[in-house]
N, C-alpha and C positions, 0 to 999 in steps of 0.2 A: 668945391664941396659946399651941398648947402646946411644952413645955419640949423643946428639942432634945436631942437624945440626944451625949452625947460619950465614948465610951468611949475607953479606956485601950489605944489601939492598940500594936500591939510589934512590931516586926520578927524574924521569924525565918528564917535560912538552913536550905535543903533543898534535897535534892539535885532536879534537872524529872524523874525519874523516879518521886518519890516525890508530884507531882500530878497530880492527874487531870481530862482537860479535862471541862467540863460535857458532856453526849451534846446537849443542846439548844440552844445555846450558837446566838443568834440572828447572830453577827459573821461576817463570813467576811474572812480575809486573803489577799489574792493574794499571788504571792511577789515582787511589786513592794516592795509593803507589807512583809512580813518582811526583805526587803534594805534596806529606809530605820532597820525597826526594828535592824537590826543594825549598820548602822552609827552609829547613834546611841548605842549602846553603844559598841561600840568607841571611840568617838570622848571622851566624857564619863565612861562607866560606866554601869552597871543601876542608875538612882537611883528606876526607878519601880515598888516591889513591886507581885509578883501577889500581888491579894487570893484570898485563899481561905476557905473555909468547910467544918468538919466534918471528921470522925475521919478521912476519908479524903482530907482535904486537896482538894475539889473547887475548882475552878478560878471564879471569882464574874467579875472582871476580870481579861483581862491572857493571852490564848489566843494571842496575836501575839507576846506579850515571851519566853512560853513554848518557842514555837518557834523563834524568833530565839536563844533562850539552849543548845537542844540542836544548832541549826545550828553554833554559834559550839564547841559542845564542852564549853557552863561544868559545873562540878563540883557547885556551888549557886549557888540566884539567892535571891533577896530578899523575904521572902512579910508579907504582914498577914496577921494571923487574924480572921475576920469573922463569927465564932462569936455574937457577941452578936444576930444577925437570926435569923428565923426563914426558914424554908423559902420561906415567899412575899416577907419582904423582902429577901431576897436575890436571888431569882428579877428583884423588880423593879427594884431595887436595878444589876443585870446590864444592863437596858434599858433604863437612866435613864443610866447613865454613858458608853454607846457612843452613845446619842442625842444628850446633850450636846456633844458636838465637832463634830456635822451642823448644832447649831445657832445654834453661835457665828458671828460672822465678824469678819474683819481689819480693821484701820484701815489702809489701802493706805501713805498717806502717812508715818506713821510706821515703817510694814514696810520701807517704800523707804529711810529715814531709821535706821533697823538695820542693814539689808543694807549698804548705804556707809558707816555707819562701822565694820564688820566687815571690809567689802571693804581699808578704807583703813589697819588693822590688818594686814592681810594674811590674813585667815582667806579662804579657798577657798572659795565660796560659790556656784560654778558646776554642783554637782551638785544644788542646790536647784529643783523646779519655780519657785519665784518668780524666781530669778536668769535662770535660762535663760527664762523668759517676757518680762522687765524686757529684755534683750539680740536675743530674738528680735520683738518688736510693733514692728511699723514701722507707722505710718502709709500705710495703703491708696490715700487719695488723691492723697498725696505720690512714692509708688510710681510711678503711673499716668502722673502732670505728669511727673515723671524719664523714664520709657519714650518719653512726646511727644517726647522731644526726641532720640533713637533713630532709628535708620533704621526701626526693625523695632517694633512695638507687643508689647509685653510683658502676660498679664494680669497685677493683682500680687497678684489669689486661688488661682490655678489654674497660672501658668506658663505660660500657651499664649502664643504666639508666633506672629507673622501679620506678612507686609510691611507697611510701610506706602507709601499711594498718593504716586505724586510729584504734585505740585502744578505 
């Protein structure tokens, strides 16, 4: 096995003016995505620097936290220097760390088992895709048995709505 690399990270304050996003930068963030990114700041703080790399301070990871950070007005954000790669490890380095999060996934049961003891803390947890999913899945076929017993048949995919026959 060869020897991992661990260099001597540091964090350094700059102002998001003074980095520059990569021109290649394979990510793209909807502004869905920069409004979660922003309130996740506001909410915690910027605890997760943009990596950068090179004299000119290029942008490695972190083009969503960038813009999230001139949205919000910050003064500085929070950078690693990532100088110790070279031009191609970096480069893959870029598309090794935005692939990783497409390729994790959740453990539901314990996710649900966070969310309610956050929920039962009182933290707001209703602007969350998972909460609002957890709140919104009903049971389709339980939907339908409920509608039977209706004048009117309900679907409980689509909504439509249709009498039902007297008997």
């Amino acid at each position: 096995m060869s020897e991992i690399k661990m260099p001597d990270l540091q964090i350094v304050y700059l102002r998001p003016d003074e980095l520059v996003p990569y021109e290649r930068n394979t990510r793209v963030h909807t502004p869905t995505d920069i409004e979660q990114i922003k309130t996740s700041i506001l909410r915690v703080g910027f605890d997760d620097p943009i990596g950068i790399w090179g004299e000119h301070n290029v942008i490695v990871e972190g083009h969503g936290r960038l813009i999230a950070a001139k949205e919000l007005g910050l003064e500085r954000v929070p950078c690693i220097r990532l100088d110790h790669m070279t031009d191609a490890q970096r480069r893959r380095y870029a598309i090794d760390h935005n692939r990783t999060q497409e390729l994790s996934s959740w453990d539901f049961d314990k996710l649900e088992e966070e969310i309610a003891a956050l929920m039962l803390q009182g933290v707001d947890m209703s602007d969350t895709k998972f909460a609002l999913k957890a709140l919104a899945e009903e049971d389709p076929a339980q939907e339908f048995a409920d509608a039977e017993k209706q004048k009117n048949h309900v679907c409980p995919r689509c909504g439509h709505v249709w009498a039902k026959e007297d008997a």
